[in-house]
C-alpha positions as CSV (number, residue, x, y, z in Angstrom):
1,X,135.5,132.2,105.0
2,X,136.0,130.1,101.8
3,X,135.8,126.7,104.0
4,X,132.3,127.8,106.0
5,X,130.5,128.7,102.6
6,X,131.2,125.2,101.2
7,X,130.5,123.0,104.1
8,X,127.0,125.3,104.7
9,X,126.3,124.4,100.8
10,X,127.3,120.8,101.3
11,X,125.1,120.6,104.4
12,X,122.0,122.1,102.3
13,X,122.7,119.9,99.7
14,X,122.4,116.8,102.1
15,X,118.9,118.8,103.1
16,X,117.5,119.0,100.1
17,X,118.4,115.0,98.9
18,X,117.1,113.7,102.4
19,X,113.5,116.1,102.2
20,X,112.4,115.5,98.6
21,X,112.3,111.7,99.3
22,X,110.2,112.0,103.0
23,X,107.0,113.1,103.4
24,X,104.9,113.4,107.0
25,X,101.5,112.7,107.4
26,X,98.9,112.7,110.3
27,X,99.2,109.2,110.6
28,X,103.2,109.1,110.2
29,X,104.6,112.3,111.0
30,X,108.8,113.5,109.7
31,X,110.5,114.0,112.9
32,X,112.7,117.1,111.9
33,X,115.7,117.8,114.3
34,X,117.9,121.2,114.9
35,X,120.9,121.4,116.6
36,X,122.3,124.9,117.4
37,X,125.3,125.4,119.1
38,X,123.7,125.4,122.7
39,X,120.1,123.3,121.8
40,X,118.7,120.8,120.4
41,X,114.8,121.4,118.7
42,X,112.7,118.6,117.4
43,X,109.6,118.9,115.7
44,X,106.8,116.3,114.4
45,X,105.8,118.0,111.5
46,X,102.6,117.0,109.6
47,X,103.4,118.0,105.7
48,X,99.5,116.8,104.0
49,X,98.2,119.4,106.4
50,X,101.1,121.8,106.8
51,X,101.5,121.9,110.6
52,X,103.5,121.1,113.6
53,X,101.9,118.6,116.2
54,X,104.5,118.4,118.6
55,X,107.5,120.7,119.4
56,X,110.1,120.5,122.1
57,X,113.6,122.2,122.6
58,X,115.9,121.9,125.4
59,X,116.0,125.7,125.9
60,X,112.9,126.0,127.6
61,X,110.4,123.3,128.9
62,X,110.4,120.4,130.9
63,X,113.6,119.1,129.1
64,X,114.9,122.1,129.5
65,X,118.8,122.0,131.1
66,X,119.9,119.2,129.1
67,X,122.6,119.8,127.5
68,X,123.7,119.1,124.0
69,X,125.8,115.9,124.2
70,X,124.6,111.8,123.5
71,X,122.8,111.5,126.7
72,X,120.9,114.3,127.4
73,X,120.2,113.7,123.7
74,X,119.3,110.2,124.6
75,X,117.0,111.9,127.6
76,X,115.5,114.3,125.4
77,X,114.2,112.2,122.3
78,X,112.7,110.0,125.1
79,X,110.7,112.5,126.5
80,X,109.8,113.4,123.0
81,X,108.6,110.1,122.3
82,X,106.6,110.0,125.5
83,X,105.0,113.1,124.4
84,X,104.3,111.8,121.0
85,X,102.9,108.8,122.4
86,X,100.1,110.7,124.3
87,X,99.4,112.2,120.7
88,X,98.5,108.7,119.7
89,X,101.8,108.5,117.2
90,X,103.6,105.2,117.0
91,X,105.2,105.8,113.8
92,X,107.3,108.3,111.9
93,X,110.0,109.4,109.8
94,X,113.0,110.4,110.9
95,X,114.7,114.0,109.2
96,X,118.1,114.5,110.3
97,X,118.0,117.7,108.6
98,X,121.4,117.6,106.9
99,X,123.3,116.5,109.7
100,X,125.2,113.3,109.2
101,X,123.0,110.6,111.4
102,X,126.0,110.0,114.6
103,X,126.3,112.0,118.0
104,X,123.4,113.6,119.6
105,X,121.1,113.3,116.1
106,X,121.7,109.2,116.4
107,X,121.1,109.3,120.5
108,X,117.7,111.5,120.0
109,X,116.5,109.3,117.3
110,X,117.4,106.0,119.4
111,X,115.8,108.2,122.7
112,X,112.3,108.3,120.4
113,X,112.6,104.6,119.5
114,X,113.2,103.8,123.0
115,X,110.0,105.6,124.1
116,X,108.3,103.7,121.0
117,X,108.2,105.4,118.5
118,X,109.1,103.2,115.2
119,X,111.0,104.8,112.4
């Protein structure tokens, strides 16, 4: 119980460094990713106005199915970036959320950039 208190305080710790240094805008929206234990949710999140222009999750959706390993991760952050291209966003900054950046954060950032997003 000890153990799963400390690495949930480490991982907001890790949260709270990575947020107070980015910033999403309109123009250059943070890219926030969640992984649950079955999912993976990704959000473009503009912060100036205080509201989400694009949400997908693989729970339910066109991407939904996919499954939550590197290359449905892969699949899925290029069908976000697709989406976020129609949007008219080239550009944004990447929030891994307190996750350490390898796995399926790493393949759904490098699925985005793939689709053309630039981080």
């Amino acid at each position: 119980m000890k153990t799963l208190q400390l690495k949930r305080a480490r991982k907001q710790k890790r949260k709270m460094r990575i947020r107070k240094r980015i910033v999403g805008t309109a123009e250059c929206p943070r890219l926030s990713v969640y992984k649950s234990n079955r999912y993976i949710y990704l959000q473009a999140i503009d912060d100036t106005a205080g509201r989400t222009i694009l949400g997908m999750s693989t729970a339910h959706g066109p991407t939904s199915g996919l499954k939550r390993n590197v290359e449905d991760g892969l699949k899925f952050g290029q069908a976000f970036g697709e989406q976020l291209k129609v949007r008219q966003v080239h550009r944004a900054v990447f929030d891994r959320n307190g996750n350490l950046y390898h796995g399926v954060i790493k393949a759904v950032a490098d699925g985005a950039r793939k689709a053309g997003i630039e981080f």
